[in-house]
C-alpha positions in Angstrom: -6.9 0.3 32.7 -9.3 -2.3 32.3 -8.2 -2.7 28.9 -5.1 -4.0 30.2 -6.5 -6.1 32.6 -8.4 -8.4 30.1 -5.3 -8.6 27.7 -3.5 -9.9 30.2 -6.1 -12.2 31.2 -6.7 -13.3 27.5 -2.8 -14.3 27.4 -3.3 -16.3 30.7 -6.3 -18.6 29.3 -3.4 -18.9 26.0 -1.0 -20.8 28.6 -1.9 -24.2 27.4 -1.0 -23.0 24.1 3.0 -23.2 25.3 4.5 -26.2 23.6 2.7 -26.5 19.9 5.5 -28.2 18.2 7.2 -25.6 15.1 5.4 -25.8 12.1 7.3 -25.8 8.5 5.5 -23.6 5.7 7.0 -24.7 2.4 6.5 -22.3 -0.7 7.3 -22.1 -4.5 10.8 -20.7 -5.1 9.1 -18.0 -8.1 7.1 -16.9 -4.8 10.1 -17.0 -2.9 12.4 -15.1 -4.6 12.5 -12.6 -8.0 14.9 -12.9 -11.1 17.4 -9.8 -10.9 17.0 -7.5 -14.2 14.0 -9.1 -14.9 11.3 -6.5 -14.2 9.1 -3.6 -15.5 10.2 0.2 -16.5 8.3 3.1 -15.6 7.1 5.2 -18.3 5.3 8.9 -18.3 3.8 11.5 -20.7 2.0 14.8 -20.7 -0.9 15.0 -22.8 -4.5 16.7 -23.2 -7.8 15.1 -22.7 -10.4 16.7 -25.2 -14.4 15.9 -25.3 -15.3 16.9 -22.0 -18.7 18.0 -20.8 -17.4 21.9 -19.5 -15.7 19.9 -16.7 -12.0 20.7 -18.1 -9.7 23.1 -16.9 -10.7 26.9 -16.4 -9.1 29.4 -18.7 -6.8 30.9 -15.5 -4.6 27.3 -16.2 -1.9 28.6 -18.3 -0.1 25.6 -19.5 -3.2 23.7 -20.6 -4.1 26.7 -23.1 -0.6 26.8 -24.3 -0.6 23.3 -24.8 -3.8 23.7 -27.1 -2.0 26.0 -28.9 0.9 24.1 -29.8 -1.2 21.5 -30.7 -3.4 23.5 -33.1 -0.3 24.9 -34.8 0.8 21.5 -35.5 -2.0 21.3 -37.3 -1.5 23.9 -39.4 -4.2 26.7 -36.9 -3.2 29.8 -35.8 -5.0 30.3 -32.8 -4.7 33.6 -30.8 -3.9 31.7 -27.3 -6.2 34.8 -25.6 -9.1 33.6 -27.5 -8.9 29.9 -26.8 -11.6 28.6 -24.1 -10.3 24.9 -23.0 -13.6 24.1 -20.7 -14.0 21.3 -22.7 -10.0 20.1 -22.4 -8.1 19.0 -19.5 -4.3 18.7 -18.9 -2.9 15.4 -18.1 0.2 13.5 -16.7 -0.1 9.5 -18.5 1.5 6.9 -16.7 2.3 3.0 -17.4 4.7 0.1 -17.0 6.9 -1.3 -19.7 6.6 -5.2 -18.4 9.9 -7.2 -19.1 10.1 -9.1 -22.3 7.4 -6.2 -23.8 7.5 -6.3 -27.9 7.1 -4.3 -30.5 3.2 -3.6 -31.0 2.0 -5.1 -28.0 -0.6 -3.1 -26.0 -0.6 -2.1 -21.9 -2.9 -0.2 -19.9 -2.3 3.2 -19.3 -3.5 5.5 -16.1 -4.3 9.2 -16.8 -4.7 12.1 -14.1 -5.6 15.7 -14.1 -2.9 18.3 -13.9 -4.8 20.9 -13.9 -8.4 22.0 -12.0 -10.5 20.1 -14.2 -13.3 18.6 -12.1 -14.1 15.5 -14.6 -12.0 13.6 -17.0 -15.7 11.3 -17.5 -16.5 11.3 -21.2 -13.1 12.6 -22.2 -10.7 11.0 -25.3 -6.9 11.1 -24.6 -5.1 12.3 -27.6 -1.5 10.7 -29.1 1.1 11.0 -26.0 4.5 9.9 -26.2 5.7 8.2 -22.8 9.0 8.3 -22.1 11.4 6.1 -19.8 14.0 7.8 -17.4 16.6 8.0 -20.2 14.2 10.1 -22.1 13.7 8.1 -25.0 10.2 6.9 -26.2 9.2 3.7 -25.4 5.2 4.2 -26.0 2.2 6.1 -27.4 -0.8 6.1 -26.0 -4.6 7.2 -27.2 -8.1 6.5 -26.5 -11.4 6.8 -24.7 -11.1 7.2 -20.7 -12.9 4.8 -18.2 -13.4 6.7 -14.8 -14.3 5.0 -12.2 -16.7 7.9 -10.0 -18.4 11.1 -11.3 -18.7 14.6 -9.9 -22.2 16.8 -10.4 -23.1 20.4 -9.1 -25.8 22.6 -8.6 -27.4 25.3 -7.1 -24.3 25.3 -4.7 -25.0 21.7 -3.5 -22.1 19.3 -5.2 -21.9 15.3 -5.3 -18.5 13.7 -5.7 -17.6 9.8 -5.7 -14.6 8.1 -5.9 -11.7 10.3 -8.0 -13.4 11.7 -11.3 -10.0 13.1 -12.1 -7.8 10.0 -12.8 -9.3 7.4 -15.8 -7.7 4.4 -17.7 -7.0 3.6 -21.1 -7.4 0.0 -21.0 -5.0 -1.4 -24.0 -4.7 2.3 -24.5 -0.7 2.3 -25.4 1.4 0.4 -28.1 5.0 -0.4 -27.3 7.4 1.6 -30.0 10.6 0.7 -28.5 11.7 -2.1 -26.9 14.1 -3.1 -24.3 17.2 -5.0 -25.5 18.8 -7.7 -23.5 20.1 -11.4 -24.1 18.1 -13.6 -21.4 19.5 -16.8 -23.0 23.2 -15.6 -23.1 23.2 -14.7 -19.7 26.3 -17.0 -18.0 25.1 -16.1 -14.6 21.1 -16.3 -12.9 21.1 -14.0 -8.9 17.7 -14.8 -7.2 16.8 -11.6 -4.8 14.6 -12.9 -1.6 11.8 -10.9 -1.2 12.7 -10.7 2.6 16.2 -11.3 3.9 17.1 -13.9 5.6 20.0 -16.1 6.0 18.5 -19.5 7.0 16.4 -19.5 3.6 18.7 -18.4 1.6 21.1 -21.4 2.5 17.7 -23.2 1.8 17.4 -21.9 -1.4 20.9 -22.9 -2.5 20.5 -26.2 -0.8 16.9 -26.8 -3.2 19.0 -25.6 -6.5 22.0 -27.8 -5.8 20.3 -30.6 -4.6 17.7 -30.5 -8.0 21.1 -29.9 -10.5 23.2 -32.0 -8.6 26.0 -30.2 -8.8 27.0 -27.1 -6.0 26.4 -24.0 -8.8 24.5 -22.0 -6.4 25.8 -20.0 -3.7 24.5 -17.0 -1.3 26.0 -14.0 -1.8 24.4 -12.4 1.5 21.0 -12.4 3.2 18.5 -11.9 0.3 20.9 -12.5 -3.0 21.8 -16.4 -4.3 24.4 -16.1 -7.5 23.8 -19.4 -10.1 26.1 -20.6 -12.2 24.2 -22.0 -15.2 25.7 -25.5 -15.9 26.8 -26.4 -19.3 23.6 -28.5 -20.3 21.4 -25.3 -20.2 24.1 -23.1 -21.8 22.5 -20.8 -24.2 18.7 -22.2 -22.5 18.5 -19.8 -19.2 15.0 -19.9 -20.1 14.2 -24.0 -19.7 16.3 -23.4 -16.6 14.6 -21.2 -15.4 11.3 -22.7 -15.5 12.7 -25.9 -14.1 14.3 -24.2 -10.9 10.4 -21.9 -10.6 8.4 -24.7 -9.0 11.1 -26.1 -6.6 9.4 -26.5 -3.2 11.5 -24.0 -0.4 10.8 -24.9 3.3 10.2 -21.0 5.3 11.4 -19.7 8.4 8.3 -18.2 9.5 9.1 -15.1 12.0 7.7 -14.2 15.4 5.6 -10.7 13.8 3.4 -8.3 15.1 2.1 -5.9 12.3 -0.7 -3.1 14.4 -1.7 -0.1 11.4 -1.9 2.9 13.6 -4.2 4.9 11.5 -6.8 2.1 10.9 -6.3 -0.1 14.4 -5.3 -3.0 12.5 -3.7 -5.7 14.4 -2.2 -8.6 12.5 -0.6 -11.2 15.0 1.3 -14.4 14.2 0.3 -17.8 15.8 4.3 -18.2 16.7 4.7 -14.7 18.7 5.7 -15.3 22.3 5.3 -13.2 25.1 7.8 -13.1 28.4 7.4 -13.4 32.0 6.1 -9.9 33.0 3.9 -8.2 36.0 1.9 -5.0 35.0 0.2 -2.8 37.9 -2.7 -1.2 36.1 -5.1 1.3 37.5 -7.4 3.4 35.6 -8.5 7.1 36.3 -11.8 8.7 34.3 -12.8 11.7 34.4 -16.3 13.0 33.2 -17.2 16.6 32.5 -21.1 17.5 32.0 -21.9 20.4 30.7 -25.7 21.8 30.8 -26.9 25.0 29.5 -28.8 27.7 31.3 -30.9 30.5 30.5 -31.6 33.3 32.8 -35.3 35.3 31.9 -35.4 38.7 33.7 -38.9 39.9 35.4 -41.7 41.3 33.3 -41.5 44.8 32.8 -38.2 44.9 34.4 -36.0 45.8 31.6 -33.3 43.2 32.4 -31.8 41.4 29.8 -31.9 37.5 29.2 -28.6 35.8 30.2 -27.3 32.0 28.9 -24.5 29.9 30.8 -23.4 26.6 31.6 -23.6 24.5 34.1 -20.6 22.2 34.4 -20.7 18.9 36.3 -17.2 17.6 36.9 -17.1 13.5 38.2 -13.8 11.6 38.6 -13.7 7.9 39.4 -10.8 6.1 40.1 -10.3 2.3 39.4 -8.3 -0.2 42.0 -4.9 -1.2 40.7 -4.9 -5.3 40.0 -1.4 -6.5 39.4 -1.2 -9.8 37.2 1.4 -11.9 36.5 2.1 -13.6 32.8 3.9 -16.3 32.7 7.1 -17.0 29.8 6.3 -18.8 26.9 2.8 -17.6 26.5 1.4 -17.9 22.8 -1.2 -15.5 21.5 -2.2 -17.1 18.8 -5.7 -17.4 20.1 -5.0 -13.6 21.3 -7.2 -11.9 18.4 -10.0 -14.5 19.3 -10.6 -13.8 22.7 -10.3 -10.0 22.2 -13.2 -9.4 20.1 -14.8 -11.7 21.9 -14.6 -9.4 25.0 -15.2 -6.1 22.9 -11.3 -4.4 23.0 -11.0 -2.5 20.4 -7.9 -2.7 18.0 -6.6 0.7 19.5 -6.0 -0.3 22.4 -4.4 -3.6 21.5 -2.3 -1.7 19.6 -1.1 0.9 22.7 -0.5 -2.2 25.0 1.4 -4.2 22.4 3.9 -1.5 22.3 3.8 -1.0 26.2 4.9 -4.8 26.4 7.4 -4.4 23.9 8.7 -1.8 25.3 9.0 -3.5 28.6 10.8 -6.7 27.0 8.5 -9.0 27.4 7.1 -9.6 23.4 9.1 -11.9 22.1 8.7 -10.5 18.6 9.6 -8.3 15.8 7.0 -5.4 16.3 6.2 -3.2 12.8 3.7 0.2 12.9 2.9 1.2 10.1 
């Protein structure tokens, strides 16, 4: 196709491009690599929204007039659940992240979403919810006025909806009740985990510990996990450690990549991916179909009947094959440039990226999301 044909051409013009010498990327070990056991809990909660504007759930959701039940007999109300109208209430599921370190009476945003068919949570108040971590205990409470980010509006049949009425925050909305207990300081042992594995900067990574201690206490343990042995000065001080070994400069590897997003027709294209020696015969075939409508009027007083159909038109063209060489080496760096430059649409890039990687010939790591 004639997409094709000016890819091809495109990674020609890159030839020049051929012997840029590597380039070393350095980075920040923190950015590097995480801390392992040093990271945030998931917590969750079910709990009832009140104050709405009639935009709560409809009486036909069971469990969100049982819940206002319960709650009204723990209030000391006897409420016959048949009677109970919760229009103005909405079930909801509250979820938030326990950061590490978290204390006692500290505060963290919490994210609220509808359970039930309620078409608004806007103007609604979250009451008291316990949140919960995955060994069931109780880690947070959470209440307050919802922020939602869209609205929802009907009438006369005709209904307006932006963004997701039915999911708010609670900014600062939850309080920390339990804490989690652990010993950072007494820890004897420190294992980075690389955010991507890879052997050549994980030997890196040791080499930029032991090289700033001055002593061999690191070692790699595999392709994304360094073990550190804290030396006997920072006994009892993993944090000051810590902090020291954080801003140590890490020379990357970076990797020949192509990232193409199916569903949007991103293309995102490192300035290090090579593409092989490779020939490609393209042709393209189109084929148009036209269709026109016709109506068919009888004669006056003849008692015919008026008749509709179509007139299809049916054109085929067929391109002349071009066969163009590429030769090894060839950068496309410049490859994104050139293409919008000469109108190809990311779709197609995508479809002949995976055509030359299936051939072989891209020298590259090739992700679709």
């Amino acid at each position: 196709m004639r997409i094709a044909a000016l890819l091809l051409t495109a990674l020609t013009l890159c030839g020049a491009d051929i012997a840029k010498p590597d380039r070393k990327i350095e980075s920040k070990l923190r950015d590097v690599a995480r801390l392992q056991g040093v990271r945030g809990n998931q917590l969750l909660g079910y709990g009832m929204v009140v104050g709405l504007d009639g935009t709560g759930d409809k009486d036909q959701t069971k469990f969100t007039t049982q819940s206002l039940t319960n709650l009204l007999s723990r209030q000391g109300l006897t409420v016959n659940p048949t009677t109970v109208k919760v229009k103005n209430v909405a079930a909801v599921m509250v979820t938030a992240e326990l950061p590490p370190f978290a204390r006692a009476g500290s505060r963290l945003d919490v994210t609220v979403s509808s359970t039930g068919d309620a078409k608004s949570l806007a103007g609604g108040t979250l009451l008291m919810t316990a949140m919960q971590g995955p060994d069931g205990q109780t880690y947070a409470v959470a209440q307050g006025p919802l922020l939602v980010g869209g609205f929802s509006a009907s009438a006369g049949g005709t209904s307006v909806t932006k963004n997701h009425p039915t999911v708010g925050r609670v900014p600062d909305g939850g309080i920390i009740e339990r804490e989690v207990g652990g010993d950072f300081n007494g820890r004897a042992t420190l294992r980075y985990a690389l955010m991507e594995e890879d052997f050549t900067t994980a030997i890196r990574v040791v080499a930029a510990i032991n090289e700033e201690l001055g002593e061999k206490l690191a070692q790699p343990l595999d392709a994304r996990t360094v073990e550190l042995k804290i030396p006997k000065e920072f006994q009892g001080r993993a944090v000051e450690l810590v902090a020291r070994l954080e801003n140590l400069s890490v020379q990357l590897q970076p990797k020949a990549r192509v990232v193409v997003n199916e569903r949007t027709g991103t293309v995102i294209l490192g300035s290090d991916v090579r593409i092989g020696a490779v020939s490609i015969v393209q042709g393209g075939l189109s084929i148009r179909v036209t269709s026109t409508p016709l109506v068919s009027q009888p004669a006056p007083f003849s008692q015919g009947k008026t008749v509709t159909a179509t007139k299809k038109d049916v054109a085929v063209k067929e391109e002349k094959p071009k066969t163009i060489t590429v030769e090894p080496g060839v950068s496309v760096g410049k490859l994104a440039e050139m293409l919008n430059a000469m109108e190809v649409s990311p779709r197609d890039i995508v479809a002949i990226l995976q055509a030359i990687k299936e051939a072989g010939a891209l020298q590259a790591e090739l992700r679709v999301l």
